[in-house]
C-alpha positions in Angstrom: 0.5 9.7 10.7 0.6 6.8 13.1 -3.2 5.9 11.5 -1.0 5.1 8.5 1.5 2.3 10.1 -1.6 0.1 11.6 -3.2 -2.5 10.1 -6.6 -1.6 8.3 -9.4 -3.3 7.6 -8.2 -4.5 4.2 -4.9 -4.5 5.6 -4.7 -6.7 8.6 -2.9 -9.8 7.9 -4.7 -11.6 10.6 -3.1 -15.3 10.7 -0.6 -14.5 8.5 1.4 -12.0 10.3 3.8 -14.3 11.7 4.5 -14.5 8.3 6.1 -11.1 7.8 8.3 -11.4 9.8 12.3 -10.9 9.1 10.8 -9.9 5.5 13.0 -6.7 4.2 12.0 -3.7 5.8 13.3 -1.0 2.5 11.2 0.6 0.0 13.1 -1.8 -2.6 13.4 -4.8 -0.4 9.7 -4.9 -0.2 8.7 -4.2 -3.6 11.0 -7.5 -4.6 9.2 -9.4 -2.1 5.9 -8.0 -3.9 6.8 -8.7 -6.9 7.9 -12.4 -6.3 4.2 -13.2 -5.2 1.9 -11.6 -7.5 1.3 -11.4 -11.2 -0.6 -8.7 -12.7 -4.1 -10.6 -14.6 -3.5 -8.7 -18.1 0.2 -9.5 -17.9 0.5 -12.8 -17.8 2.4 -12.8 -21.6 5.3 -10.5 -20.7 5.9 -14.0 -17.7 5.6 -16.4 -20.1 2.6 -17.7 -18.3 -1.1 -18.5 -19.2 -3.7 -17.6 -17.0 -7.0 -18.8 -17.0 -10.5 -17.4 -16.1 -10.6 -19.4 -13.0 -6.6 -18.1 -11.8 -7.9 -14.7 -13.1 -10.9 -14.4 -9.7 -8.9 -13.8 -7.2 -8.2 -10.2 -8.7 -11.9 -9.8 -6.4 -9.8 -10.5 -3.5 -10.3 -7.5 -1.1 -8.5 -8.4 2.3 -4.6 -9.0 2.7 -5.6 -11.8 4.4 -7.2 -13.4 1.8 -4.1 -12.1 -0.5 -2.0 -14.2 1.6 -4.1 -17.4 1.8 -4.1 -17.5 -1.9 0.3 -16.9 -1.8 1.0 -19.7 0.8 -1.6 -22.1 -1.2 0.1 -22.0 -4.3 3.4 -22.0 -2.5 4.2 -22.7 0.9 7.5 -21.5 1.1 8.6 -18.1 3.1 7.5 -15.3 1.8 11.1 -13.5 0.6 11.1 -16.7 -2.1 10.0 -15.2 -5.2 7.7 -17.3 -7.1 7.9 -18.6 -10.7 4.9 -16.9 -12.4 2.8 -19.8 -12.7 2.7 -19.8 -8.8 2.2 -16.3 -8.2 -1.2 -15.0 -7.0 -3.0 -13.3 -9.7 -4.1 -9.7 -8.8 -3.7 -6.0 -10.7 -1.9 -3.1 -9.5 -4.4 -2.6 -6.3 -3.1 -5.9 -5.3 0.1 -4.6 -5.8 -0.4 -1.2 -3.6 -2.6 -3.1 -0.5 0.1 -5.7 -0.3 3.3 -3.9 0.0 1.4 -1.0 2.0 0.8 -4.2 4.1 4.8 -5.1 4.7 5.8 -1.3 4.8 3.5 -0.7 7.9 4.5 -4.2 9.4 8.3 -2.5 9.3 6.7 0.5 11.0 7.2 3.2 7.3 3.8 4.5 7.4 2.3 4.3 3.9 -1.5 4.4 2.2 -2.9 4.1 -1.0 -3.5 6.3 -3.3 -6.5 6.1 -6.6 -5.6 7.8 -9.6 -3.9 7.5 -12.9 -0.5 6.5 -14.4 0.8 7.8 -17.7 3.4 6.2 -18.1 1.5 2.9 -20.0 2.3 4.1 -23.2 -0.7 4.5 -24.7 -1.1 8.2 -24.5 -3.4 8.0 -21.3 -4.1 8.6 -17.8 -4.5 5.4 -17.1 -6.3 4.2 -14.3 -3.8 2.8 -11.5 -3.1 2.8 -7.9 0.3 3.4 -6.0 1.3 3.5 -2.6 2.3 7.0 -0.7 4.9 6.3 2.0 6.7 8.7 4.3 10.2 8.6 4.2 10.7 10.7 7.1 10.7 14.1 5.2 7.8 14.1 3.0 5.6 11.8 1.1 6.5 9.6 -2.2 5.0 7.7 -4.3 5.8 4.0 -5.4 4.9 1.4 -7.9 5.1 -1.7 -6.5 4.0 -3.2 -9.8 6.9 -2.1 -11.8 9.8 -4.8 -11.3 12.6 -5.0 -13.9 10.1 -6.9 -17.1 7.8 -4.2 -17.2 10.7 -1.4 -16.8 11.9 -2.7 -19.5 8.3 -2.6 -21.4 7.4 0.6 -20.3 10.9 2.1 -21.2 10.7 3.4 -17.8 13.4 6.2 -17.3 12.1 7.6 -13.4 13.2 6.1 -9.7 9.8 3.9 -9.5 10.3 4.5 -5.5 9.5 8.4 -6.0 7.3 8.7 -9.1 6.4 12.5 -9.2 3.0 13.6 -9.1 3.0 14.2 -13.1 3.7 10.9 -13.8 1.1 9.3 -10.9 -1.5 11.9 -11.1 -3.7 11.2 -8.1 -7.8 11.6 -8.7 -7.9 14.7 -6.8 -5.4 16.1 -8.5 -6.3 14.7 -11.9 -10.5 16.4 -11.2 -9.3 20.0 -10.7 -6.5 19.6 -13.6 -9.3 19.0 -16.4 -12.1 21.6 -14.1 -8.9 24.6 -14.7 -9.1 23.2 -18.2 -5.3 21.8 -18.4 -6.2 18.6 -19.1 -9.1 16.5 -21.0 -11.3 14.4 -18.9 -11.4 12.0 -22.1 -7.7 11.3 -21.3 -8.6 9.2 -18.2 -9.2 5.9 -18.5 -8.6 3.1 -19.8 -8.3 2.5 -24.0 -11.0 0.1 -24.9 -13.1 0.2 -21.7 -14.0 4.0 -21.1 -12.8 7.3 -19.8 -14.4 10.5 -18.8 -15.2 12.7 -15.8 -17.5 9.3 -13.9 -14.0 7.4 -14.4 -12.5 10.4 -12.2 -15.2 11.2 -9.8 -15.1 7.5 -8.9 -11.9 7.4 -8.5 -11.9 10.2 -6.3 -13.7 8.3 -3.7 -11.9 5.7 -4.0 -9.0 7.5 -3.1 -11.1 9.4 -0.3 -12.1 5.6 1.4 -8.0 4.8 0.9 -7.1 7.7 2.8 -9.7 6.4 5.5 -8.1 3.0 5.7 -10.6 1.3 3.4 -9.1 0.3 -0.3 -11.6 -1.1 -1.8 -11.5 -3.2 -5.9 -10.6 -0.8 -8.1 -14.4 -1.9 -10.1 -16.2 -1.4 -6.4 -18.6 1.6 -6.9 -21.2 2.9 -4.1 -22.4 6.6 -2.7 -22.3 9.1 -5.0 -20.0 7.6 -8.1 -21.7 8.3 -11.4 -23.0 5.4 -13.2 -20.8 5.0 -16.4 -20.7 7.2 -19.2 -22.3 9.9 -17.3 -21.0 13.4 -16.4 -21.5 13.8 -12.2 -24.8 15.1 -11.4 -23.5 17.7 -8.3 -20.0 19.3 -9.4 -19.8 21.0 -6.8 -19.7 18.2 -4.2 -16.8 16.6 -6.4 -15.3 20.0 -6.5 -15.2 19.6 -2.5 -14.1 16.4 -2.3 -11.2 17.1 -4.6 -10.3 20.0 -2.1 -10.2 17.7 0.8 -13.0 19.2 2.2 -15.4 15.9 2.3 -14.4 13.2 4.5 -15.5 9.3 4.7 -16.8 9.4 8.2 -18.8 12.8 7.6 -20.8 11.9 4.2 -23.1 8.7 3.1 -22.2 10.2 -0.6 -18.2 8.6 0.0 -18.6 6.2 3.1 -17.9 2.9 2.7 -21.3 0.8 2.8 -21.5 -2.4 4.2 -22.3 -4.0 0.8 -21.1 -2.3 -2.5 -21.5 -3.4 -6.4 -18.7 -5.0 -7.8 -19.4 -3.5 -11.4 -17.3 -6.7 -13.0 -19.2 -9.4 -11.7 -22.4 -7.6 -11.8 -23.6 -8.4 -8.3 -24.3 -6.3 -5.1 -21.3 -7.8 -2.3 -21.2 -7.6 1.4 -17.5 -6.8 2.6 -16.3 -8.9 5.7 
């Protein structure tokens, strides 16, 4: 558990950690602080904000660091100052996750991310999503950082955001071996408009896998053995394994993370510092 309260690669601060200190060291104290920085990319109407294509690039941003270069650009002040939305850093709901994982290992709560889908969006999906998983001591919870009190509201949300069950967050794993026992429809995961399907979950399964291993990588980053879009996996089996924790990072080029990965938005083969 200890690998879960250090700084990872994505994770580490670097010349920023002074600034997290004397932040709040809660579950709810941190997601305000969150919350007060960031601004989800497809969002920006609920804040009364526009964002434009430009704002909209650092959603690519894969390090903390970088996260918190961006912040204290567009707003010098201590970090506990929330931001007015047109001078928050524009990210999605990894950006969310990596961030607040970032301040609830600084206050020694070990915590991770996890890959996999919400459905509580509204739209009668799985939607693809990440959360963080912290331990409280007893066991392990899940918490959406993303969900402050304007998209609560949206999202008639009705459940403790802090310890989301694993119904409403159904993590990929999980989420694989549902529709493979035939309780749920692989068509169901997704996104509306963009594409759903068994490669949606199989690449978000290592995703998940490279989390676990300290590595959270764009939700759009795709290497190893993801399936290109809109095709079924070529070896169930392996993705059986993986789904059964069998199939780690370190052990298997299929899930490691590479040195350089496609980023499937911008179209282009990157190199991760």
């Amino acid at each position: 558990m200890t690998d879960y309260i250090k700084p990872g690669r994505m994770t580490d601060p670097g010349e920023f950690t002074g600034l997290l200190d004397g932040l709040p060291t809660d579950v709810a104290g941190v997601a305000r602080v969150v919350q007060g920085l960031l601004v989800h990319e497809f969002l920006g109407d609920l804040y009364g904000v526009e964002l434009s294509d430009e704002r909209k690039q650092t959603v690519h941003l894969r390090k903390v660091s970088d996260m918190l270069d961006g912040i204290v650009a567009l707003d010098g002040r201590p970090l506990d100052v929330a931001r007015s939305p047109d001078k928050r850093l524009v990210t999605n709901c990894r950006g969310f996750t990596v961030l607040a994982m970032t301040l609830l290992r600084r206050a020694g709560v070990p915590a991770r991310a996890r890959c996999g889908f919400g459905t509580y969006f509204g739209d009668g999906m799985r939607g693809d999503h990440w959360v963080v998983e912290f331990h409280d001591g007893e066991r392990w919870r899940l918490f959406d950082a993303q969900l402050d009190d304007v998209l609560t509201r949206e999202l008639k949300i009705g459940f403790d955001v802090t310890d989301i069950t694993r119904d409403e967050f159904v993590i990929a794993g999980d989420g694989w071996r549902r529709c493979r026992e035939g309780r749920d429809d692989p068509e169901k995961y997704g996104l509306i408009n963009v594409g759903q399907g068994w490669w949606w979950i199989a690449g978000n399964m290592i995703r998940d896998a490279a989390a676990l291993d300290g590595v959270e990588m764009l939700p759009w980053d795709c290497w190893g053995a993801m399936p290109d879009r809109d095709r079924e996996p070529d070896d169930w089996e392996f993705f059986d394994r993986l789904a059964a924790g069998e199939i780690k990072t370190a052990d298997d080029d299929r899930v490691r993370v590479p040195d350089k990965v496609w980023n499937a938005l911008r179209e282009r083969t990157e190199p991760l510092r």
